[in-house]
C-alpha positions in Angstrom: 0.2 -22.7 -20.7 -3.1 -21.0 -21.5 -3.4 -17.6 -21.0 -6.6 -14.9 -20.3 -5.3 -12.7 -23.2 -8.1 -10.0 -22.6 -7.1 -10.1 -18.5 -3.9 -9.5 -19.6 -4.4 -6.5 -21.9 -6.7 -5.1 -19.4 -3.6 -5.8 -16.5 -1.1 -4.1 -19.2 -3.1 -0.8 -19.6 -3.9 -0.5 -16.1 -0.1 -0.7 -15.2 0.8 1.8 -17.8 -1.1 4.4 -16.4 -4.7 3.7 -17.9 -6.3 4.0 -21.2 -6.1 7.9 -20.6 -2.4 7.7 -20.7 -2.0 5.6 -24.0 -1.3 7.9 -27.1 -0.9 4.8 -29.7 -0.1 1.2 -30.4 1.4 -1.1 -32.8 3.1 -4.3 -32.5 5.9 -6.5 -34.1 5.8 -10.1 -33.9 7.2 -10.2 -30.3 6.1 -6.9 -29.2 3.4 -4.1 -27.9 4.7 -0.9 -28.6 3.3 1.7 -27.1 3.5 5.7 -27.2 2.3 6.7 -23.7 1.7 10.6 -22.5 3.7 10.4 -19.4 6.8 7.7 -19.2 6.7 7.9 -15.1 2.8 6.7 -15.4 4.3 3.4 -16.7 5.2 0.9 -13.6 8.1 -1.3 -14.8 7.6 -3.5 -12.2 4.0 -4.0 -12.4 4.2 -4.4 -16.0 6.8 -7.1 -15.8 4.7 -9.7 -12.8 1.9 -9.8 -15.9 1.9 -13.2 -17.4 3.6 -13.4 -20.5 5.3 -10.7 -20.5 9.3 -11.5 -20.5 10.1 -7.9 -20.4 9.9 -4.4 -20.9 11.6 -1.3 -22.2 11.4 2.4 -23.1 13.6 3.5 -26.4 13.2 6.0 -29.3 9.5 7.2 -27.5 8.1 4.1 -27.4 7.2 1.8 -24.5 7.9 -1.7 -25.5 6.5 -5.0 -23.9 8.2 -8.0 -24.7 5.7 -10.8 -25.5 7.0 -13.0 -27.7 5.2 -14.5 -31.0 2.0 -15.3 -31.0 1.2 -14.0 -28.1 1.3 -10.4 -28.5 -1.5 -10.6 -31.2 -3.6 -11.9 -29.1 -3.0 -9.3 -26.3 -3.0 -6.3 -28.8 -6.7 -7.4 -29.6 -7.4 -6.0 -26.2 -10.0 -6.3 -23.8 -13.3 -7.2 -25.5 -15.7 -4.9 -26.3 -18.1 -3.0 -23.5 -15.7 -4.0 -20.6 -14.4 -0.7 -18.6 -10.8 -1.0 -20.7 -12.3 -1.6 -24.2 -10.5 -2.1 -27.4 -10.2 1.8 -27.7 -7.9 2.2 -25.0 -5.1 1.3 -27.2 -4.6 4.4 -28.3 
């Protein structure tokens, strides 16, 4: 299946509560980890209808979106540059 990798960053950070509400972000080889400002900003649901994602969770701080490999490099490149949810918004 092809994905829109940028469409799909841009879906991910609206559904967290926008770039304002993104502290940090890393990632593992499955997954976007995220430190967010305020937890209740996040929409579970919202998060989870995003293509790709298999899943999400919220342990140790950190708001994690399951992915899987290889796709969650491509996502954490972000939106591309210039567009209203650029790369900065990942914290």
């Amino acid at each position: 299946m092809n994905y829109d990798y940028a469409k799909i960053a841009r879906e991910v950070i609206a559904a967290v509560g926008g770039p304002e509400n993104i502290r940090s972000a890393a990632h593992c080889a499955t997954r976007l980890r995220l430190i967010v400002a305020d937890r209740a900003k996040a929409d579970d649901e919202r998060v989870g209808e995003i293509d790709a994602v298999k899943g999400t969770f919220y342990t140790a701080g950190q708001y994690q979106i399951i992915f899987g490999t290889g796709h969650v490099n491509r996502v954490s490149a972000g939106p591309p540059s210039g567009s209203s949810a650029g790369p900065r918004c990942w914290g």
